[in-house]
BALOZA-442200 format. One line per 10 residues: number of its first residue (from 1); their letters; for each residue y, x, z of C-alpha. Coordinates in pm, 1 decimal, padded with zeros to 6 digits. Layout:
N
NUM	a	Y,X,Z  ...
REM end
This chain:
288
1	xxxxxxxxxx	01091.6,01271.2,-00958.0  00829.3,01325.4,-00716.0  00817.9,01069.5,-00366.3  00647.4,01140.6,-00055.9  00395.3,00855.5,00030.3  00648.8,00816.4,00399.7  00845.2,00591.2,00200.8  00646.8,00367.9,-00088.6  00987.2,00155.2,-00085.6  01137.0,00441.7,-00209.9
11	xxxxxxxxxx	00907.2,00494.6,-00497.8  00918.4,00083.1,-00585.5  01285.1,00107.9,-00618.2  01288.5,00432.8,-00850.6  01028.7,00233.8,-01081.3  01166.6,-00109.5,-01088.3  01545.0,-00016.0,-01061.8  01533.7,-00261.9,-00732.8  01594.7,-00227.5,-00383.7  01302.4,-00264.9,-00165.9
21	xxxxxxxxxx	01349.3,-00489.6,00154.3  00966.1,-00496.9,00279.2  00686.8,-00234.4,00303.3  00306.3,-00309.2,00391.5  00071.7,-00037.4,00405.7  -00251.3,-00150.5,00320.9  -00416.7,00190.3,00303.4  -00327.9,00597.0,00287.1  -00261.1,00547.6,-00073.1  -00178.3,00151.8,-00114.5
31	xxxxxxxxxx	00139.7,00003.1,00002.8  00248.5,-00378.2,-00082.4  00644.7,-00398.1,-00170.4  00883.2,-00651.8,-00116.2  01183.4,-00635.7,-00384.6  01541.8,-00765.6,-00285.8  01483.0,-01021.4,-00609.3  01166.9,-01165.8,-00377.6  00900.4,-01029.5,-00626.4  00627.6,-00812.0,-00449.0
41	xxxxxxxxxx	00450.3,-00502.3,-00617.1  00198.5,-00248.4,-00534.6  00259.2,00121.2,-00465.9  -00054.8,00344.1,-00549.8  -00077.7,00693.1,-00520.9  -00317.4,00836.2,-00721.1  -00554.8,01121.7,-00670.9  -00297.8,01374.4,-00880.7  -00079.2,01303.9,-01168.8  -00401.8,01254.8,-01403.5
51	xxxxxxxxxx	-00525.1,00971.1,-01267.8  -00170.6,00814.6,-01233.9  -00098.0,00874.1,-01602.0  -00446.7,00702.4,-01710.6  -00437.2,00429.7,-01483.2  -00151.9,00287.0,-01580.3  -00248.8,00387.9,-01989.1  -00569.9,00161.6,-01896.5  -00385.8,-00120.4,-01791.3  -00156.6,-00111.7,-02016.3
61	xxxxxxxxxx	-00391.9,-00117.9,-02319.6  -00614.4,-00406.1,-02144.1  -00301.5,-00606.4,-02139.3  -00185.9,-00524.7,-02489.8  -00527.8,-00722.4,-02578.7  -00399.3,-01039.4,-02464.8  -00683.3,-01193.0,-02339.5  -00752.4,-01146.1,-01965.4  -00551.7,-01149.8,-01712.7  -00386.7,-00792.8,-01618.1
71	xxxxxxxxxx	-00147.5,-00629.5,-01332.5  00215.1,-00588.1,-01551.3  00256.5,-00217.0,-01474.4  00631.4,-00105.7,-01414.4  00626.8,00245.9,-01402.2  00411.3,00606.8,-01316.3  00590.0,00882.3,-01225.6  00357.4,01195.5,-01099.4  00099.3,01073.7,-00887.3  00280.6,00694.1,-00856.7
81	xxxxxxxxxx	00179.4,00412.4,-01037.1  00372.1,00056.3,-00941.2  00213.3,-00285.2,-01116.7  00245.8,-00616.2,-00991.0  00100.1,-00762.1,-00720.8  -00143.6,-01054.3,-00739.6  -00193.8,-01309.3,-00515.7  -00570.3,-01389.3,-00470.9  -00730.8,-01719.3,-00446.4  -01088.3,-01800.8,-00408.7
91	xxxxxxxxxx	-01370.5,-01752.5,-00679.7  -01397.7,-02070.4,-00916.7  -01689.0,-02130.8,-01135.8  -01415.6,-02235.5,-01416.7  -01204.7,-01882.3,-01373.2  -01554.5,-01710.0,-01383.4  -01643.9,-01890.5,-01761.7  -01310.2,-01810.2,-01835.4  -01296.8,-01462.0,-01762.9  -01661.4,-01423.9,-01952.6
101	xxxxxxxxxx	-01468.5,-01542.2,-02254.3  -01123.4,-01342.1,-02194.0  -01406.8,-01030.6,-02134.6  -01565.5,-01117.7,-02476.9  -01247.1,-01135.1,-02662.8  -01091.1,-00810.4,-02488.3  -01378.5,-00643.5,-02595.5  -01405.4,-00737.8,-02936.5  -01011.5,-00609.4,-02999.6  -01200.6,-00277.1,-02979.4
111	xxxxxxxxxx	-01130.9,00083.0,-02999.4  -01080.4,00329.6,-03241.8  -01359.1,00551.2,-03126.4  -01685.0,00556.1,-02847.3  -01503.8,00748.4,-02586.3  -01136.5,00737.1,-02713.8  -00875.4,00732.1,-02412.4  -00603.0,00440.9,-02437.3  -00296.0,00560.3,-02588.9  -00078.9,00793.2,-02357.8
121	xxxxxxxxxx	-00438.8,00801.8,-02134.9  -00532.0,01205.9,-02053.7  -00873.1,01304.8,-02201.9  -00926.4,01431.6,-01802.4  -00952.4,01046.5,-01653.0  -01109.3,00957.4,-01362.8  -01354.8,00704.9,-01227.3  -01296.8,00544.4,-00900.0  -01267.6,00910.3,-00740.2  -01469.2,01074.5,-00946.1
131	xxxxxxxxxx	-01360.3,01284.0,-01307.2  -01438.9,01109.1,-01641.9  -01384.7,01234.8,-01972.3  -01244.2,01057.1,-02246.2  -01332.0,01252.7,-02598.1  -01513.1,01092.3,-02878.9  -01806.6,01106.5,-03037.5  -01977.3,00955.1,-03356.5  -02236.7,00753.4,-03210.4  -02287.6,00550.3,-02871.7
141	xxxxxxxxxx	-02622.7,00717.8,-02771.1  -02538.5,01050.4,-02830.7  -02170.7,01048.6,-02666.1  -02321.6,00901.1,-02334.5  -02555.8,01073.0,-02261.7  -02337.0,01376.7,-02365.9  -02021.7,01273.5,-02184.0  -02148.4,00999.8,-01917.9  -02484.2,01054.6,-01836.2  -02562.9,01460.0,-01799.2
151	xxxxxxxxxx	-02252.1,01568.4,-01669.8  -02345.8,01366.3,-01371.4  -02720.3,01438.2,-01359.2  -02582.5,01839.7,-01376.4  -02354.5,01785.6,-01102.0  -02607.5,01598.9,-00891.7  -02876.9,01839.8,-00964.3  -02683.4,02169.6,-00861.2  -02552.5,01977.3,-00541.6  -02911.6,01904.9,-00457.8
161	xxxxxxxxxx	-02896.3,01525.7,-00484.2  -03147.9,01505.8,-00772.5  -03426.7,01760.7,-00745.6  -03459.0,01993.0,-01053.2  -03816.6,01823.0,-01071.3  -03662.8,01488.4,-01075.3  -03410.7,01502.3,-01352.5  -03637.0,01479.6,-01629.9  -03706.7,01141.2,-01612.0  -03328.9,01100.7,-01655.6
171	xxxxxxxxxx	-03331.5,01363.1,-01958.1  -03609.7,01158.5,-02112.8  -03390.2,00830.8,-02106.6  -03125.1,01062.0,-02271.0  -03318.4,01171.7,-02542.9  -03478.7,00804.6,-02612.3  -03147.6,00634.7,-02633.3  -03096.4,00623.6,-02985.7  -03377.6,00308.7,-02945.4  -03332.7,00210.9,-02613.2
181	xxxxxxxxxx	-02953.3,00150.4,-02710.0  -03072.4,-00145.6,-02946.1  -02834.4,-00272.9,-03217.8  -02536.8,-00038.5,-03337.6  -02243.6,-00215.6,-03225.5  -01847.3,-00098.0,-03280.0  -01654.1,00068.1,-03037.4  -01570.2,-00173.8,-02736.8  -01170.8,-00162.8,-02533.5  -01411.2,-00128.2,-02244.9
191	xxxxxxxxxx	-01248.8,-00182.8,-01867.1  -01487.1,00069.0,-01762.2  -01515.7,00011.1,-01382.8  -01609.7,-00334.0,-01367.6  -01791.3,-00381.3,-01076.6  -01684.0,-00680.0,-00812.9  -01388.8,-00542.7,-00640.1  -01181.7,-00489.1,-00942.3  -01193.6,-00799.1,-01024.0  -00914.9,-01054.9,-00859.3
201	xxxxxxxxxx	-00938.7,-01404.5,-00822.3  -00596.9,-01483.6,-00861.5  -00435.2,-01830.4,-00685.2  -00357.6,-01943.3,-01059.1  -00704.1,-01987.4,-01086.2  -00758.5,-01655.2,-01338.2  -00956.6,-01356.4,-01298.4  -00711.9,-01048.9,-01294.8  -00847.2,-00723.2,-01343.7  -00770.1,-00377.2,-01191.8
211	xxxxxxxxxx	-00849.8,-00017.4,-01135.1  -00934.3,00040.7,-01509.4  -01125.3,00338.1,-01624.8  -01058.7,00193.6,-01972.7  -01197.7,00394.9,-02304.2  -01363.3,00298.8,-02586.5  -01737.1,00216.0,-02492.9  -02038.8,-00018.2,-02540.5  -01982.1,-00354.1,-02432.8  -02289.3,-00445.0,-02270.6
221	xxxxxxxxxx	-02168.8,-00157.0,-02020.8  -01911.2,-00366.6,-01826.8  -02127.0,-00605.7,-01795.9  -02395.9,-00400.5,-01666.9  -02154.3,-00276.4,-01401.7  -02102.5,-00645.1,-01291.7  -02424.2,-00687.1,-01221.7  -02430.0,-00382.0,-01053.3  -02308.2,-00524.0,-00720.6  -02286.5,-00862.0,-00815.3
231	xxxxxxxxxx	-02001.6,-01039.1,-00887.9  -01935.1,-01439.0,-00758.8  -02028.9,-01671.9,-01026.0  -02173.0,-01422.7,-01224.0  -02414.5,-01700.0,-01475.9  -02089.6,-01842.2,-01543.0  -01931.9,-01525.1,-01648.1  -02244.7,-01449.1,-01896.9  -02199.3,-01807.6,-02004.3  -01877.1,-01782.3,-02094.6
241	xxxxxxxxxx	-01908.0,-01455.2,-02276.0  -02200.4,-01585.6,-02483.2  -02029.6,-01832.7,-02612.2  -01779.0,-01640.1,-02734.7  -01961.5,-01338.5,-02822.0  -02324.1,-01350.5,-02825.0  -02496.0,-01012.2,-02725.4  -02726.2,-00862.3,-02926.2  -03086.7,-01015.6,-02843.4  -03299.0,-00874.4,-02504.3
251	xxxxxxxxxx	-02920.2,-00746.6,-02384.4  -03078.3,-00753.9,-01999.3  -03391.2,-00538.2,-02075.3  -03079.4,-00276.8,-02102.7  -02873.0,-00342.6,-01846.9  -03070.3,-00021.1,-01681.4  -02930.3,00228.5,-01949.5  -02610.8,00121.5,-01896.4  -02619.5,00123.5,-01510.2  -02705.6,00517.9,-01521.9
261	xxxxxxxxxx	-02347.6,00637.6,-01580.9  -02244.7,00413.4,-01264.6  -02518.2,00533.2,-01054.3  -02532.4,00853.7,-01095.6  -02142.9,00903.8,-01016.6  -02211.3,00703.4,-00672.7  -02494.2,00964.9,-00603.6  -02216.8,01252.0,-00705.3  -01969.4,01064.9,-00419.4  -02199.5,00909.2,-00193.1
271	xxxxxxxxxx	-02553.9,01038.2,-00181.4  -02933.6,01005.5,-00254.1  -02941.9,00688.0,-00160.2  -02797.2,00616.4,-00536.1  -02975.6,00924.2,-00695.4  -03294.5,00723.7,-00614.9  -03173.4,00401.2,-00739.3  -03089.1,00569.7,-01075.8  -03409.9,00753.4,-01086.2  -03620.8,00429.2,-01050.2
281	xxxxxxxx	-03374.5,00254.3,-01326.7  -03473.6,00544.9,-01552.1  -03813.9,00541.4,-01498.6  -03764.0,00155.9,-01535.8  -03658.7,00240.8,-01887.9  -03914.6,00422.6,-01961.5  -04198.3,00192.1,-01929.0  -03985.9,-00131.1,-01978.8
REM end
């Protein structure tokens, strides 16, 4: 059963088996939803069924964890994915050492492969707006730059974003990652798109977490993405995780490696403003 976006109330109520007495829009594809019991949800639409379907796989399998905080979903049909709202409070220092610790411990309940999709997730996921594939592979160097890194670099190249001459400073990082990875470390149940805004500071005083683009990774990759574009308390997060989870010694000299993935889908979707950033992260690498 298929809705048209006109009417997100109408979606809530085929999902939660309630009638909807509220709609906000809050975007083309985000609608907040009152329910006749007083609870409020969101309405998503998704960018096709795909996305949908491994959304609400991601959450679901971050929750299953038990450790940080995570959106109850209540349904997907088609392109439709309904979770809870959360209402948002202000960034705390405590909720930031917590969620380091909830981050740690999600983590470590791990995955049962580098690049395995949650259960129910599609193989053809998505990042933000961008496609991501979820198959495995044996080894964490070799399956990103396989399935993370060069896809991206190929798709910026042939779109002119990257320069042919460019890309093998990129290539180079590939090839080297086997010891720029540093220790071998298991499978990760990664969140995958960690970066500031999907991450909720809820008014219970937890960090919630959203917008997956969960699969079986590295950990030091979500937090690489945090640092990305920052993140409020951000020490406090680090200190939290270390303590319950130390990371394998010089973790920051890497945080570069990681951040390729990231940057090289923003210079897919948004230009060569990021295609130079992960350029000069890569040559960073390099000589680091």
């Amino acid at each position: 059963m298929h809705h048209n976006f006109e009417d997100p109330g109408a979606v809530a109520a085929h999902l939660t088996g309630r009638t909807a007495t509220g709609v906000r829009r809050l975007s083309g594809t985000l609608a907040e939803v009152t329910l006749d019991d007083g609870r409020m949800v969101m309405v998503k639409r998704g960018d096709g069924d795909r996305a949908a379907q491994a959304e609400a796989a991601g959450l679901r399998w971050l929750a299953e964890a038990g450790t940080v905080r995570i959106p109850a979903v209540h349904g997907q049909d088609g392109p439709w994915l309904v979770t809870d709202r959360v209402a948002t409070g202000r960034p705390s220092a405590e909720a930031a050492q917590r969620l380091g610790r909830e981050l740690a411990a999600l983590h470590t309940a791990g995955a049962p492969a580098f690049g395995a999709p949650p259960p129910g997730g599609p193989e053809d996921a998505r990042i933000g707006l961008a496609p991501m594939r979820n198959v495995t592979g044996p080894d964490w160097p070799r399956w990103y730059a396989e399935h993370r890194v060069l896809p991206y670099l190929r798709r910026a190249v042939d779109e002119g974003t990257v320069r042919g001459t460019e890309a093998p400073v990129i290539e180079r990082v590939c090839e080297r990652l086997p010891e720029l990875a540093g220790p071998v470390e298991p499978p990760a149940r990664l969140h995958g798109d960690l970066w500031n805004g999907n991450v909720l500071w809820g008014a219970d005083g937890h960090a919630w977490l959203i917008d997956p683009a969960a699969h079986g990774g590295h950990r030091e990759t979500d937090l690489a993405m945090l640092h990305l574009f920052g993140c409020p308390h951000l020490d406090r997060v680090l200190d939290g995780y270390q303590e319950a989870a130390p990371l394998a010694d010089e973790w920051p000299d890497r945080i570069g490696v990681h951040q390729l993935f990231p940057l090289l889908v923003h210079a897919v979707l948004f230009g060569r403003g990021y295609a130079e950033q992960a350029l000069a992260t890569a040559e960073s690498a390099l000589t680091g």
